[in-house]
C-alpha positions in Angstrom: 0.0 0.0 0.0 1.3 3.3 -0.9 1.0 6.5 0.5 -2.6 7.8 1.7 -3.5 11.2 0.5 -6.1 13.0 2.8 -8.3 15.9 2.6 -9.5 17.2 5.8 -12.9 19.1 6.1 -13.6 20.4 9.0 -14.5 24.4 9.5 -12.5 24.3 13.0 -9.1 25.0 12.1 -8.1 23.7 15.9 -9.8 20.5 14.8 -7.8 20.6 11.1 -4.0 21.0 12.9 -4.4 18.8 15.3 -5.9 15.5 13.2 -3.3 16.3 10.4 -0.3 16.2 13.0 -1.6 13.2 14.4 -2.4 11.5 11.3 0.8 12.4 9.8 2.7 10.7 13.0 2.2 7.3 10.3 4.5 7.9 7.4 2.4 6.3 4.8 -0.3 9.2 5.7 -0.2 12.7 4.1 -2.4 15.3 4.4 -2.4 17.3 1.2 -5.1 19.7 2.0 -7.8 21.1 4.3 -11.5 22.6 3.7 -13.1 24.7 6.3 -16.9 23.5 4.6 -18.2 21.4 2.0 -17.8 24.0 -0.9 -14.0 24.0 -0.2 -13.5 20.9 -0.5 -15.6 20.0 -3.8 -13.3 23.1 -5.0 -10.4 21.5 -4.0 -11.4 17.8 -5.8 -11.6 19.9 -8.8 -8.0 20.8 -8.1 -6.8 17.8 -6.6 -8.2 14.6 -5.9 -7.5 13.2 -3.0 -7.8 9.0 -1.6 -9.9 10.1 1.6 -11.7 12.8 2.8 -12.2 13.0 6.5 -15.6 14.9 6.5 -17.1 17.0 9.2 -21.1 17.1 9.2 -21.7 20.5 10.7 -20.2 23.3 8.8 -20.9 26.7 6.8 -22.1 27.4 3.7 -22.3 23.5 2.7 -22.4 20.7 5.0 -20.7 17.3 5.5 -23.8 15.4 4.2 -24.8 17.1 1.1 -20.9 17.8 -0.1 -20.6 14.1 0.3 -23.2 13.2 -2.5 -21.8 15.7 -4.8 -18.2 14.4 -4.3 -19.5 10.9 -4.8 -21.5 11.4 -8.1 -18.3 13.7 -9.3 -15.7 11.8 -7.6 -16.8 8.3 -7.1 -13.5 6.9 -6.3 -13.0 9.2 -3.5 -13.5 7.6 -0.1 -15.2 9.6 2.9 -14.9 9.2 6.4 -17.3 10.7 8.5 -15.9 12.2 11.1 -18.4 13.8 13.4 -20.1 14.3 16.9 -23.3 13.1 16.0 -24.9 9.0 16.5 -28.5 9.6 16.1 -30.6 7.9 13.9 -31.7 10.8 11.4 -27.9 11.0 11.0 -26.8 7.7 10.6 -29.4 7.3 7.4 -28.6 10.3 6.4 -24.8 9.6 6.1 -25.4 6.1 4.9 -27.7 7.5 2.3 -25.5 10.2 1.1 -22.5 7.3 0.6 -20.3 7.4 3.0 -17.5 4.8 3.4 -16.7 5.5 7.2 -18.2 6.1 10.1 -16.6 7.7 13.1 -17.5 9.7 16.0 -14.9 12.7 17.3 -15.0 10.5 20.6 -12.6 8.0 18.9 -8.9 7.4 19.3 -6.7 8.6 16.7 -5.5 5.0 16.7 -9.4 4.3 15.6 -9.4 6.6 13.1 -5.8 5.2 11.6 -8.0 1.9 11.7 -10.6 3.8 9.3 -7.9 5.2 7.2 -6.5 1.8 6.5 -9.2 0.1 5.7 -10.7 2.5 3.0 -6.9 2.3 1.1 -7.8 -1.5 0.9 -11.4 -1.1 -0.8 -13.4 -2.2 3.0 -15.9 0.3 5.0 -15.3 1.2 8.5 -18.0 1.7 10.6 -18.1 2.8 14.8 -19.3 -0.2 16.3 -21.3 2.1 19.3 -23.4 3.4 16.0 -24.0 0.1 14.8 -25.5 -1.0 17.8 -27.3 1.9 17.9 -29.4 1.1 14.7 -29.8 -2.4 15.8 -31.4 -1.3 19.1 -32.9 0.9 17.3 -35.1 -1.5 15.0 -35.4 -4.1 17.8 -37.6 -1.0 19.3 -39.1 -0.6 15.9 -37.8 3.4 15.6 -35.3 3.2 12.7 -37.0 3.4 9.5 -37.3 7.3 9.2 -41.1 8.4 8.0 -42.0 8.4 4.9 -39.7 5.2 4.5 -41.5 2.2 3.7 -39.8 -1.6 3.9 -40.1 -4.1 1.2 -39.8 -7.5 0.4 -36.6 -9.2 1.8 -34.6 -10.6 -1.1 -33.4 -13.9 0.1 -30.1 -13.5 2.0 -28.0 -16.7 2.1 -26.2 -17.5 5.9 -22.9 -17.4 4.1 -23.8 -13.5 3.1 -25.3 -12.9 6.5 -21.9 -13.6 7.8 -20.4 -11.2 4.9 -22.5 -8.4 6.0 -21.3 -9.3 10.1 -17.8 -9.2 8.8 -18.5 -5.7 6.7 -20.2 -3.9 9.6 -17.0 -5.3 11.9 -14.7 -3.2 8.9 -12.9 -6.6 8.4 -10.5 -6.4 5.2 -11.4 -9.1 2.2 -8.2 -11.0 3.4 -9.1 -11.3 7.0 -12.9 -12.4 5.9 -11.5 -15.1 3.3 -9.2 -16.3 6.2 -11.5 -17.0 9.0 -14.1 -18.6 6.6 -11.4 -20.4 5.0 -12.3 -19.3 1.5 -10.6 -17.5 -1.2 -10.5 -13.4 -1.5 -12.0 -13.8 -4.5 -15.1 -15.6 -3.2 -15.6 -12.6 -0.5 -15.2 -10.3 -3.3 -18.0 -12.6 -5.4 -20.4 -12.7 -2.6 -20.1 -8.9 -1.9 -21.0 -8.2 -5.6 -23.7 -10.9 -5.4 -25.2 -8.6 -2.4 -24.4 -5.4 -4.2 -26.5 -6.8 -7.3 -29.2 -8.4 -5.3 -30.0 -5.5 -3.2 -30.1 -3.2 -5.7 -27.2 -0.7 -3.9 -23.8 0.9 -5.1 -21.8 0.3 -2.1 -21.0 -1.4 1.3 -22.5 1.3 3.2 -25.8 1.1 1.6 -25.3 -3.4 2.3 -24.7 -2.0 6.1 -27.8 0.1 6.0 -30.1 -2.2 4.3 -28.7 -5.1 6.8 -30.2 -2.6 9.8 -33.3 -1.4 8.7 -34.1 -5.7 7.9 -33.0 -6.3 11.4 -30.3 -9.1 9.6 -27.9 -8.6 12.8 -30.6 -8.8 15.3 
């Protein structure tokens, strides 16, 4: 793996020196540019793309949410990790909706967020595991689906892609899934594009919101 190029958007510039010192304590990590809001850095893809974006979700002008759909119907081979404060459930959707590849709240370590970073440079998700649960509480209580929102028909899920999705949520890499299910990378990758194709969605974070909202991890 070569080196990770990072955009961070966040409109605290406290926020902005201190994650790119940190980050950049990991020499295959380096922070080519900052954004203060969503506009920046759309205006800065255009300039330069980066591998990751580390995206606030509150910010001026344009936030974290919306600048994330545009990056990902411009720039679809960007990855974003959502960095923010916020674990409740109009969020969550929200962020899963708009495409997001990571999921992290400002609580974590930096370690955590090095975690994130890794994973996204090898094609996985990352998601917090406190926000997972979250959801899954959530429709246990029958309070996730957002109005207006309706359910439909379960496609049938085979127990070899429920434990996919398990493993997805989890952010374990393609290598470490094939290994503790003793089967080839190529088979995880088959079985992720067999879920991608069945559930009608783009990405893995759209296979970890789908797997919520059915209540497949309960």
């Amino acid at each position: 793996m070569g080196l990770i190029n990072i955009l961070i958007a966040d409109d605290h510039a406290i926020v902005r020196e201190g994650l790119k010192a940190a980050l950049e304590i990991n020499t295959d990590i380096e922070v080519i540019g900052e954004a203060e809001d969503g506009v920046a850095a759309i205006e800065f893809c255009e300039k330069t793309i980066p591998d990751i974006i580390i995206m606030d979700m509150n910010m001026p002008r344009m936030d974290g949410i919306v600048a994330t759909r545009e990056i990902k119907r411009r720039f679809p081979g960007v990855k974003i990790l959502l960095l923010t404060m916020h674990d409740n459930k109009e969020y969550v959707l929200d962020a899963l909706g708009a495409g997001i590849d990571a999921y992290l709240l400002k609580m974590a370590r930096i370690g955590e967020v090095h975690k994130a970073i890794n994973a996204l440079a090898e094609g996985e998700s990352y998601f917090d595991k406190n926000v997972t649960q979250m959801m899954i509480e959530m429709k246990k209580q029958g309070s996730l689906l957002p109005s207006g929102e309706n359910e439909t028909e379960e496609q049938h899920i085979t127990a070899r892609e429920r434990e996919i999705i398990a493993f997805l949520i989890d952010g374990k890499t393609t290598a470490v899934i094939a290994e503790t299910l003793s089967i080839s990378p190529n088979t995880v990758n088959n079985h992720r594009a067999n879920l991608l194709k069945k559930l009608g969605v783009k990405n893995t974070a759209e296979i970890v919101r789908w797997a919520v909202l059915k209540g497949i991890l309960d």
